[in-house]
C-alpha positions as CSV (number, residue, x, y, z in Angstrom):
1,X,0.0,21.2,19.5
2,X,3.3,20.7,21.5
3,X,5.1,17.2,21.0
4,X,5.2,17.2,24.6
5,X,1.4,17.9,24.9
6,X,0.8,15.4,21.9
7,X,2.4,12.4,23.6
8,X,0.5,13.3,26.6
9,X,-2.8,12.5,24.9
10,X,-1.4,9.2,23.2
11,X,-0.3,8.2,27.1
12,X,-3.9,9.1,28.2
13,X,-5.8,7.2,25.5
14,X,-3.5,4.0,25.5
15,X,-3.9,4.1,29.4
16,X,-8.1,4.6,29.5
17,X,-8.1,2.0,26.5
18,X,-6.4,-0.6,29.0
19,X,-8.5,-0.1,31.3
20,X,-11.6,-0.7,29.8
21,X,-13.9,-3.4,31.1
22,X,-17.4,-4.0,31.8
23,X,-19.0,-3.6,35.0
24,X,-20.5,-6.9,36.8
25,X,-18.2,-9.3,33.5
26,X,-15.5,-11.1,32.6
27,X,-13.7,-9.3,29.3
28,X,-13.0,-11.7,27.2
29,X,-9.2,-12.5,26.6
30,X,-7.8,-13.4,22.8
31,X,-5.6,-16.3,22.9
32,X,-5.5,-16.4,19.6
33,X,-4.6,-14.4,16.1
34,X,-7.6,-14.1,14.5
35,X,-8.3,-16.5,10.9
36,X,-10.1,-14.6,8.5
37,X,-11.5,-15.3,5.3
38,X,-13.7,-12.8,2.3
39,X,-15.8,-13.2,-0.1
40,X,-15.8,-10.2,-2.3
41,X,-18.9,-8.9,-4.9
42,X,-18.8,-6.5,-7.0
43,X,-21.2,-4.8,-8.2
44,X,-18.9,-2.4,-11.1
45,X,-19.2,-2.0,-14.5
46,X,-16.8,-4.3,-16.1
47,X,-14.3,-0.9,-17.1
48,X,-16.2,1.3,-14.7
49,X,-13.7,2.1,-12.2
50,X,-11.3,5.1,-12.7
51,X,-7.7,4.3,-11.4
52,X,-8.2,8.1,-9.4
53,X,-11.1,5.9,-7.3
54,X,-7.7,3.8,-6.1
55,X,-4.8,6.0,-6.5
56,X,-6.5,8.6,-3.9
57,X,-8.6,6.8,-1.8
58,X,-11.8,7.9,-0.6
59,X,-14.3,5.7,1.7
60,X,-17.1,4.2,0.0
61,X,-15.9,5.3,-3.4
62,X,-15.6,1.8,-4.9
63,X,-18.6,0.2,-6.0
64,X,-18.4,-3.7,-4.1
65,X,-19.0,-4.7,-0.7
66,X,-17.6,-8.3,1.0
67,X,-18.4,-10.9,3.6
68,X,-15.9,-10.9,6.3
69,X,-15.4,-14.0,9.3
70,X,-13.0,-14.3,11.2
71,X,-12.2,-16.8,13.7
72,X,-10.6,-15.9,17.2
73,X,-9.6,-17.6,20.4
74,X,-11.9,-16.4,23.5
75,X,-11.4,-17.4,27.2
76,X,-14.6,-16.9,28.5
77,X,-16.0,-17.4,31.8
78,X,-19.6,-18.7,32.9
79,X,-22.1,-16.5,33.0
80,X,-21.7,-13.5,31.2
81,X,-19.2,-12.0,29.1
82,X,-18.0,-8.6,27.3
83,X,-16.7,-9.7,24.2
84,X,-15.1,-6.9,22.5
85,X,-13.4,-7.1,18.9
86,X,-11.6,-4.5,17.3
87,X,-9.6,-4.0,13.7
88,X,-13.0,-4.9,12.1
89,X,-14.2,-2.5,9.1
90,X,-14.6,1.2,9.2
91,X,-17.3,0.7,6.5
92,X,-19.1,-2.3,8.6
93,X,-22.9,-2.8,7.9
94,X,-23.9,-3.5,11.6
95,X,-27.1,-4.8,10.8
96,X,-25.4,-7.7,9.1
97,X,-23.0,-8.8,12.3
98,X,-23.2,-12.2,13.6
99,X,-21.2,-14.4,16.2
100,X,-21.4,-17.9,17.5
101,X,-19.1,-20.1,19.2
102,X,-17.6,-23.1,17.5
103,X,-16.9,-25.1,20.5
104,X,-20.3,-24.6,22.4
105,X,-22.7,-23.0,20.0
106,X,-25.9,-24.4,22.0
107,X,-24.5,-23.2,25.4
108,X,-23.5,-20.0,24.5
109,X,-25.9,-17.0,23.9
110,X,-25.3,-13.5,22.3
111,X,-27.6,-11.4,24.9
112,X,-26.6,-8.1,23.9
113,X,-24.8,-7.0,20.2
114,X,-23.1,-2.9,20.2
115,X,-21.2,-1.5,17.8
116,X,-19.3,1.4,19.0
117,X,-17.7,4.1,16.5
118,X,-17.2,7.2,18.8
119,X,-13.8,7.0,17.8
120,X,-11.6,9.3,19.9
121,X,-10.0,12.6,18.3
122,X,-8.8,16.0,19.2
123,X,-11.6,17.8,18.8
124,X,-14.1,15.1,20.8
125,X,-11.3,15.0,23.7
126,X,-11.3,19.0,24.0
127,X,-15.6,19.4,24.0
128,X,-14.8,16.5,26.6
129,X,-13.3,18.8,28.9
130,X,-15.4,21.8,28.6
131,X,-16.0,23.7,31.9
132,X,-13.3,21.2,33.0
133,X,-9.2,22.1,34.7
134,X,-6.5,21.3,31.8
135,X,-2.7,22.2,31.2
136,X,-1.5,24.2,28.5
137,X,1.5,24.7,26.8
138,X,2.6,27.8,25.1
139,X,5.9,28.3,22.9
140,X,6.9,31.9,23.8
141,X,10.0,32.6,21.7
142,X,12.8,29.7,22.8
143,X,11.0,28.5,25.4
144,X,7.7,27.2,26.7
145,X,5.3,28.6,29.2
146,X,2.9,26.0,30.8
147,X,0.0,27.3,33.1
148,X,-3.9,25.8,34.5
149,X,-7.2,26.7,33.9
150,X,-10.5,25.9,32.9
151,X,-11.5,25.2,29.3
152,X,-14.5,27.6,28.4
153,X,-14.5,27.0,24.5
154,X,-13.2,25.2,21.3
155,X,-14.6,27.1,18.9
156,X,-12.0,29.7,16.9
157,X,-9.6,28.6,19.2
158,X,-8.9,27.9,22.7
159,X,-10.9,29.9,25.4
160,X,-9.3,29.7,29.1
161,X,-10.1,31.1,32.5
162,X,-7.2,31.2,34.1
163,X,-6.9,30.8,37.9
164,X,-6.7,34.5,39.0
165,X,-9.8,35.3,36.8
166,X,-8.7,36.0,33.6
167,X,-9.6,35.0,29.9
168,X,-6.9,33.7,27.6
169,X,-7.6,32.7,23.9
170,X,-5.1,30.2,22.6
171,X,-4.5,28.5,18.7
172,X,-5.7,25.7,18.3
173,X,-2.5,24.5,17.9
174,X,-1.3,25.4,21.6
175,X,-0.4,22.1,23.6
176,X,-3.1,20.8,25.6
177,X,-1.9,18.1,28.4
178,X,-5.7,16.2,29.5
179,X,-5.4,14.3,33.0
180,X,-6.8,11.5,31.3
181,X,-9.5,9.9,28.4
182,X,-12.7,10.9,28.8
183,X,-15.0,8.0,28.9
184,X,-17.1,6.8,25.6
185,X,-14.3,7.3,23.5
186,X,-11.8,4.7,21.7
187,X,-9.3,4.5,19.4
188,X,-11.0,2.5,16.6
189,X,-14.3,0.9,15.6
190,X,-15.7,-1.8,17.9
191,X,-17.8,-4.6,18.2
192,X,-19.1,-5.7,21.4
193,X,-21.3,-8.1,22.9
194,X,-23.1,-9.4,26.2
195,X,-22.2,-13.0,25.7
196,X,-23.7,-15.8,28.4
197,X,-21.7,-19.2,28.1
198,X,-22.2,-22.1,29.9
199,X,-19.1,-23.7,29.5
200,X,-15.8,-21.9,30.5
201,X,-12.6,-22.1,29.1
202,X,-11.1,-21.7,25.5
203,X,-14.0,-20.6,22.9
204,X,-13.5,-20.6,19.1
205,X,-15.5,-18.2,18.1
206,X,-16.8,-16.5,14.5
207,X,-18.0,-13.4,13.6
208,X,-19.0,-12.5,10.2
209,X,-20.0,-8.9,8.6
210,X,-20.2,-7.4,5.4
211,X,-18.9,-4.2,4.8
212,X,-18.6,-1.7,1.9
213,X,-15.7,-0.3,0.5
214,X,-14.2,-3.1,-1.0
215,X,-14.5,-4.6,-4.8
216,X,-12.8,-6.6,-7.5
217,X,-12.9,-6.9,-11.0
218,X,-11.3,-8.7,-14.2
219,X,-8.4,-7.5,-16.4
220,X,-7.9,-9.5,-19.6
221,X,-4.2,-9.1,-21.6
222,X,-4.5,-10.1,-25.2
223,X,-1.5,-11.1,-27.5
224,X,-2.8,-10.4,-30.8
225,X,-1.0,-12.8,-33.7
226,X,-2.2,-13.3,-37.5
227,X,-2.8,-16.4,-39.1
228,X,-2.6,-18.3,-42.5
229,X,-5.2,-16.2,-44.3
230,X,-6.6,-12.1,-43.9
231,X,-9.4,-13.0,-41.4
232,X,-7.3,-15.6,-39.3
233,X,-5.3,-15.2,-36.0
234,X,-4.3,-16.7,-32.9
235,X,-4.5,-15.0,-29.5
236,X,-2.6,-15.5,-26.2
237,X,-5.0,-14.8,-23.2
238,X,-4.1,-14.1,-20.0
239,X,-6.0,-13.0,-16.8
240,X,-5.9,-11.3,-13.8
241,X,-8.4,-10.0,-10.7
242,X,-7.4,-6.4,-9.5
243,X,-9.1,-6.1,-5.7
244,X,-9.5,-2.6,-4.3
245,X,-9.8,-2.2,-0.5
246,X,-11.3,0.7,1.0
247,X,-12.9,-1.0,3.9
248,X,-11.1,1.0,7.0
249,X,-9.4,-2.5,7.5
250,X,-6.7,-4.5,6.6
251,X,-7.0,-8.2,6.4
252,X,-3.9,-10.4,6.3
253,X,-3.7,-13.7,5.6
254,X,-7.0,-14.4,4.5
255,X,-8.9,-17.1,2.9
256,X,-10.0,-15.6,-0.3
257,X,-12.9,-16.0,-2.2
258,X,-14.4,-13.9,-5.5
259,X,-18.4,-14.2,-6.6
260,X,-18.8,-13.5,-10.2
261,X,-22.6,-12.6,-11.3
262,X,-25.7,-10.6,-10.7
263,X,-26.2,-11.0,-7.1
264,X,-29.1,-8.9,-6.1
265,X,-29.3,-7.0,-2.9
266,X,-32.3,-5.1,-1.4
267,X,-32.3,-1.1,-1.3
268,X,-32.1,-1.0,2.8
269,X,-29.3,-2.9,4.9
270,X,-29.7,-6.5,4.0
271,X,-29.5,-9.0,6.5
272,X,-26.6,-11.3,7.3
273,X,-25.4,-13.4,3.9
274,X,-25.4,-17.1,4.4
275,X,-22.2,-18.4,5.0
276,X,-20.6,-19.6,2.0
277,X,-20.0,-23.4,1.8
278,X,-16.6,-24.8,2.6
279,X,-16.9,-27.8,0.4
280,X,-13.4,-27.3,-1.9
281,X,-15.0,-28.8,-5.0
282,X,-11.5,-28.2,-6.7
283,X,-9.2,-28.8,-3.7
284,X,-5.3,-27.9,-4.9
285,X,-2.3,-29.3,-3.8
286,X,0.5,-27.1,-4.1
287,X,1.4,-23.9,-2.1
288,X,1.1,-21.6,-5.1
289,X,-2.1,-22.5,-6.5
290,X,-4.2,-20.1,-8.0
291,X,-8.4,-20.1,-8.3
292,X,-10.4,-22.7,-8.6
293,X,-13.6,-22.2,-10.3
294,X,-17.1,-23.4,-9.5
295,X,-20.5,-22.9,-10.1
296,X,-22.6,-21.8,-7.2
297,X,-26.2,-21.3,-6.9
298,X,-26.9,-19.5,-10.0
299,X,-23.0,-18.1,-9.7
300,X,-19.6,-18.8,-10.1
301,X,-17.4,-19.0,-7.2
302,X,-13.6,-18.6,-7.5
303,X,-11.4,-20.1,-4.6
304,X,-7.8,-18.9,-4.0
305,X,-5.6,-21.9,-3.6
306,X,-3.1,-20.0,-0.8
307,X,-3.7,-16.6,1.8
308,X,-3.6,-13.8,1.1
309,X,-2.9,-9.9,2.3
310,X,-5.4,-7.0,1.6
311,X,-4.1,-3.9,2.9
312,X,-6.3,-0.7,4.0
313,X,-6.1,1.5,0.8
314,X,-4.4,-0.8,-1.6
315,X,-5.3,-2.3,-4.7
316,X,-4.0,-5.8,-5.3
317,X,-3.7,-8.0,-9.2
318,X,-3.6,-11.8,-9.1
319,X,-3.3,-14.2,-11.6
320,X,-7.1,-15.9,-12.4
321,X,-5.7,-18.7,-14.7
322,X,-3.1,-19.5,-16.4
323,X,-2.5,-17.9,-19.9
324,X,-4.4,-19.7,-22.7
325,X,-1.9,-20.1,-25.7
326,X,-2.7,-20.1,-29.2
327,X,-6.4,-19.8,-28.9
328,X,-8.2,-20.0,-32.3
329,X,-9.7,-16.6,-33.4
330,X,-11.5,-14.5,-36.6
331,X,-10.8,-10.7,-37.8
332,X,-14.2,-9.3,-39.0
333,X,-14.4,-6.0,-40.0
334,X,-18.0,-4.6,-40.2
335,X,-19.3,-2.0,-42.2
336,X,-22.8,-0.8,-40.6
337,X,-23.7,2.2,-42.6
338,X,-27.0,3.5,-41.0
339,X,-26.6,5.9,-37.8
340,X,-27.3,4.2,-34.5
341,X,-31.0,6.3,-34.5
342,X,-32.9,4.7,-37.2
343,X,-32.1,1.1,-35.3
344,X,-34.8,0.7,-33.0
345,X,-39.0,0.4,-33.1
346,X,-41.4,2.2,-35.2
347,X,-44.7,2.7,-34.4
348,X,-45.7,2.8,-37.9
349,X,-44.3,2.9,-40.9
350,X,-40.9,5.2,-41.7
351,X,-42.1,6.8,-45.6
352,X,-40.3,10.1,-44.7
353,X,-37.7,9.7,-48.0
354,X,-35.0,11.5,-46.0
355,X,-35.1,9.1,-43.2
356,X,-32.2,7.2,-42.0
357,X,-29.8,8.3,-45.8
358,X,-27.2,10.0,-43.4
359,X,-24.0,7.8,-44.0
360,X,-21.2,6.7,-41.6
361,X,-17.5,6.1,-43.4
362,X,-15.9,3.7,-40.8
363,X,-15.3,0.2,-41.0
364,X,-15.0,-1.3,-37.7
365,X,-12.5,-4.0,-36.6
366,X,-13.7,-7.4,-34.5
367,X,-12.0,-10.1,-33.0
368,X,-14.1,-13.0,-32.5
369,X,-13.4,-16.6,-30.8
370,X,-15.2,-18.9,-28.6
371,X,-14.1,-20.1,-25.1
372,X,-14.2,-23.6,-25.3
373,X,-11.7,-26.7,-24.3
374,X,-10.9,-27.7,-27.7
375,X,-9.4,-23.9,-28.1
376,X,-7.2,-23.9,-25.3
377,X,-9.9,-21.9,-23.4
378,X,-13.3,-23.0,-21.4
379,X,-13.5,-21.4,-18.0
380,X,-16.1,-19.1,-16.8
381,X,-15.0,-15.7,-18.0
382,X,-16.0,-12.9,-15.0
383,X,-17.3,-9.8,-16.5
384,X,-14.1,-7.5,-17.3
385,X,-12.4,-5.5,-19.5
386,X,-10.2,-6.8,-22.4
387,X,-7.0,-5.1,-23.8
388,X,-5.2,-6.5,-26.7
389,X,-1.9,-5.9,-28.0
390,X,0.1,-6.7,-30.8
391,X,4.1,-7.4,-31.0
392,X,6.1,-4.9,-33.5
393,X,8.8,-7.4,-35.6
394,X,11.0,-4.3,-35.5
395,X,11.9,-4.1,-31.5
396,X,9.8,-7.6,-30.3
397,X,7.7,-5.1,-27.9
398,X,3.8,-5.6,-27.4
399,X,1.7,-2.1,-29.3
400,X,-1.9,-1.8,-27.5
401,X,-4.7,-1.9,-31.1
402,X,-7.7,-1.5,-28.8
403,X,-9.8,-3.1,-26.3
404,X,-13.5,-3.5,-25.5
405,X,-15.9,-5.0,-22.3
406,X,-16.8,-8.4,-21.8
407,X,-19.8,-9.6,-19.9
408,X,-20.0,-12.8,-17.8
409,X,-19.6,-15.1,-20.1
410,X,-20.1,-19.3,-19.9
411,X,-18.2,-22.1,-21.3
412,X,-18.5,-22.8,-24.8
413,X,-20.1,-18.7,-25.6
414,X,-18.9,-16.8,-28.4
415,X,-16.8,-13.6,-27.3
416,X,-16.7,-10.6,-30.1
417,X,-14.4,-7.9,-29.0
418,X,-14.4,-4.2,-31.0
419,X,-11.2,-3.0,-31.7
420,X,-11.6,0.4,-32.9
421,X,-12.1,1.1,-37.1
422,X,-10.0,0.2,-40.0
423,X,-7.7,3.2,-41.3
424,X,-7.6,1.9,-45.1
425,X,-10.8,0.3,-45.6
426,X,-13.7,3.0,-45.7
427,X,-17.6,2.5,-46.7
428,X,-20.2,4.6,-48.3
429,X,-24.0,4.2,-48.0
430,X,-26.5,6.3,-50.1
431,X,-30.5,5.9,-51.4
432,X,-30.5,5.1,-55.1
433,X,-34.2,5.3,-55.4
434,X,-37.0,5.3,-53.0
435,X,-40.9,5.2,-53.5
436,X,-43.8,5.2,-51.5
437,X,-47.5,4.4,-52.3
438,X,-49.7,5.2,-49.5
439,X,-52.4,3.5,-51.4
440,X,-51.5,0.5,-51.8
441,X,-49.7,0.9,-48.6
442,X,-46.1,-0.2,-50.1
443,X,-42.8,1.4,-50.3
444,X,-39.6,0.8,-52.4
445,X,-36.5,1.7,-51.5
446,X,-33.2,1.1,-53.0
447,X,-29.4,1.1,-51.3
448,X,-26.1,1.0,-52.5
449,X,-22.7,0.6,-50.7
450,X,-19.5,1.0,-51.6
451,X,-16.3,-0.3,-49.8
452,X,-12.7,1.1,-51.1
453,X,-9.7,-1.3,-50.1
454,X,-6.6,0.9,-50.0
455,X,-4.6,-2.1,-48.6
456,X,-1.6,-3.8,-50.2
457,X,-3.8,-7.2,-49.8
458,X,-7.7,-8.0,-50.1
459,X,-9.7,-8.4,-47.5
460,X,-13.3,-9.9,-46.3
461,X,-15.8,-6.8,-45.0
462,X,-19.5,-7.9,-43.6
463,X,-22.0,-4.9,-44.8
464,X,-24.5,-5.0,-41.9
465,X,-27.9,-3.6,-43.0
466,X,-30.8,-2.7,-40.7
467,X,-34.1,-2.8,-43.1
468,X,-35.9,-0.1,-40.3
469,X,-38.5,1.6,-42.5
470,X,-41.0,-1.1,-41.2
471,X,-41.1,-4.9,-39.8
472,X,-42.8,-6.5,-43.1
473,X,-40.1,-6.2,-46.0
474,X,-38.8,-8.3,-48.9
475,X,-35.6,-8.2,-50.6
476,X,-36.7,-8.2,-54.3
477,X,-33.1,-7.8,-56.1
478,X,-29.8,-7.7,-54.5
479,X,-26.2,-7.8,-55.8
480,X,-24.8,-9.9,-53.4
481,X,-25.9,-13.2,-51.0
482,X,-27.1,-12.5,-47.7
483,X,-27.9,-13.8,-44.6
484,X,-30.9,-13.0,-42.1
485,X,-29.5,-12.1,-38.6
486,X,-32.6,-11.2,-37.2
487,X,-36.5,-9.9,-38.0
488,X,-34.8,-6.4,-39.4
489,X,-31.0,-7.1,-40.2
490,X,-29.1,-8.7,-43.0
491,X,-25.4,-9.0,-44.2
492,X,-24.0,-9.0,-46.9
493,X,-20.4,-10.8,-47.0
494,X,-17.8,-8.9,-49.5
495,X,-14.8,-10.0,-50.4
496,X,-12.2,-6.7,-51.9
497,X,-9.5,-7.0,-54.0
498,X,-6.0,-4.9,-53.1
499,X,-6.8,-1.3,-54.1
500,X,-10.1,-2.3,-55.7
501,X,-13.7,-1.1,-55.0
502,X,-16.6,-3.3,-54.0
503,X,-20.4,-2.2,-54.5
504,X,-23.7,-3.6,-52.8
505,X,-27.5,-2.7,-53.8
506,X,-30.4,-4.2,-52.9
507,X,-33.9,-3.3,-53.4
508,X,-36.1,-3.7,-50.2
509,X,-40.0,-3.7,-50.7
510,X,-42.0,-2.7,-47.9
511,X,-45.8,-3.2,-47.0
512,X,-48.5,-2.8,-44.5
């Protein structure tokens, strides 16, 4: 299509769009630039996301959905109304619109709700004007031929009957000049409604939606730091939301809020969300204050303390708190020598010999610490993932040595964090002995484990036993002390010397 032809169409549109009213009402005027605020959910994986879904955006590809209001100006007269709002959400649930006035919400009625998507493009403005006269422009070496005639097709191209009686087939990408936009067509989604008010004049108004297409999550940067002894560190934590917005909308200057937890929505279109309450239970007083937490319903709600700007197809970071300094944490490493498939319920007893002797080599690597005030920590922690990195002495710059997903997690919870597995510290499991009496209905089994230290300094590995032959079992002679994490687990702590080897056997003794 001809630039010429092209501008013609813009002309067309911006000139049927401006003309636009309703027959027998008043259009409703904005006075106003419109307030909006969000509330964002997300219903990700903490982790789940891949940066692709935001790098090359595609709609409905994130997995989160929002509450949108917004709050506009409207001169309305009495009687009836068409109230018409653009620039909302390409991804809108229209089941879940709702508007009120602010000033006169008793005197003013909704009597009629659209919402109008026939958005206007080249293909809908040529079917327009089948059968119908257009202009055409044709680029015929340095110049450019324009004639008349009637549009016959669209399809493969463009099918004209020119005014002496012939057929011409154009490209599609001839210029087409249209005498002007065809009705039911506009430029971008809309929202439109019959409104009867009794009171006339200057309305604040609301409307609220939710829409999909939109999402956040938490990002967690970890300063790893050792401590006095082997097992002992500190850690510097820092947090951030990242919001992706694939709505179809952009929303600027918003009042911003985040829902973390399980919030559970029903299989069809659910119905409008209650309007979130605008009690500030942690009002802020400067310009550049971040979130304020609080707990809501069954939830936590975070509040930003300032706007902010969500562009269409962008993906935004902002601080959620302050980094926590220094925060009090403990190195495990684990050795859990069964395979992950002789872990969960029997139906009866396991006397197979072979069962469950396979052997795994690696010792894992845990950070553990609690978020509680007393370690620099204590706010609700949004489901997320967790990257931690530790500074090289050589060059002062920050090495990533793993990272791992957290749930939601309260104040004053525990947080273990897998790193990945130790390269000099390695275990082996085997069956020393194993007997079974079917008579008596007992078994015996014995295990050994050995841990090699090839490190230059000892270190403290927990030997995490699953007893899964059967749920009745007593441990009749062991090496080391245990304790009892649940009905079918024990550890056994193990202290290593530099370059040394440690062994553990127990004897377990089963019946039924």
């Amino acid at each position: 299509m001809s630039a010429t032809a092209s501008a013609s169409i813009k002309t067309a549109v911006a000139a049927a769009l401006a003309a636009i009213s309703a027959s027998g009402a008043n259009v409703a005027g904005q006075a106003a630039a419109p307030a909006t605020a969000l509330t964002i959910y997300s219903n990700a994986a903490p982790g789940s996301i891949s940066p692709d879904a935001y790098r090359s955006p595609g709609r409905g590809a994130v997995p989160g959905y929002a509450v949108v209001r917004q709050e506009r100006d409207l001169d309305l007269t009495k009687g009836r109304n068409a109230v018409r709002f653009t620039d909302v959400a390409a991804l809108i649930d229209p089941t879940t619109v709702a508007f009120e006035s602010m000033t006169d919400a008793k005197g003013t009625t909704v009597l009629e709700q659209n919402y109008q998507f026939d958005l206007v493009s080249t293909d809908k403005l040529l079917q327009k004007y089948v059968d119908r006269p257009i202009a055409v422009d044709q680029i015929r070496g340095q110049s450019t031929e324009s004639f008349n005639g009637t549009l016959l097709s669209t399809q493969g191209g463009i099918v004209l009957r020119r005014d002496d009686g012939t057929v011409q087939i154009l490209p599609h990408n001839a210029g087409v000049r249209l005498p002007a936009l065809p009705g039911g067509l506009i430029t971008r989604p809309t929202l439109v409604w019959d409104v009867a008010a009794q009171r006339p004049g200057t309305h604040r108004s609301r409307v609220s939606y939710q829409t999909q297409g939109i999402t956040w999550w938490a990002d967690y940067n970890v300063v790893y730091a050792e401590g006095a002894n082997a097992n002992a560190c500190r850690l510097d934590v820092g947090a951030w939301v990242s919001i992706v917005n694939q709505s179809g909308a952009s929303y600027s200057d918003s009042r911003l809020k985040l829902v973390a937890g399980d919030v559970h929505r029903a299989p069809a279109a659910a119905a409008p969300a209650s309007r979130m309450s605008e009690n500030r239970a942690a009002k802020v007083a400067q310009e550049i204050d971040g979130f304020a937490e609080k707990s809501f319903f069954e939830y936590h709600l975070y509040t930003l303390g300032r706007t902010t700007t969500l562009p269409d197809n962008s993906t935004k970071q902002i601080e959620l708190f302050p980094a926590a300094r220094r925060v009090p944490c403990e190195k495990l490493l684990v050795y859990y020598g069964a395979p992950g498939g002789y872990r969960g319920f029997l139906s009866s007893p396991a006397t197979d010999r072979n069962y469950g002797v396979v052997s795994n080599r690696k010792v894992d690597v845990y950070l553990q610490f609690k978020n509680a005030e007393n370690n620099n920590m204590g706010m609700p922690l949004p489901a997320g993932r967790v990257r931690v990195s530790k500074q090289d002495p050589a060059d002062q710059t920050l090495e990533f040595i793993g990272e791992d997903i957290i749930d939601h997690t309260p104040r004053n919870e525990n947080l273990l964090l897998k790193l990945g597995s130790a390269f000099d510290v390695v275990g082996e499991r085997r069956q020393v002995d194993f007997k079974v009496d079917t008579t008596r209905k007992t078994m015996t089994e014995e295990i050994e484990v050995k841990l090699r230290n090839q490190k230059k300094e000892r270190v403290e590995v927990m030997v995490k036993e699953n007893l899964y032959r059967w749920i009745n079992w007593n441990i009749t002679q062991r090496s080391h002390e245990y304790r009892k994490d649940d009905s079918r687990t024990v550890v056994f702590p193990v202290t290593i010397a530099p370059g040394a080897e440690a062994t553990v056997r127990y004897t377990v003794h089963y019946t039924w």
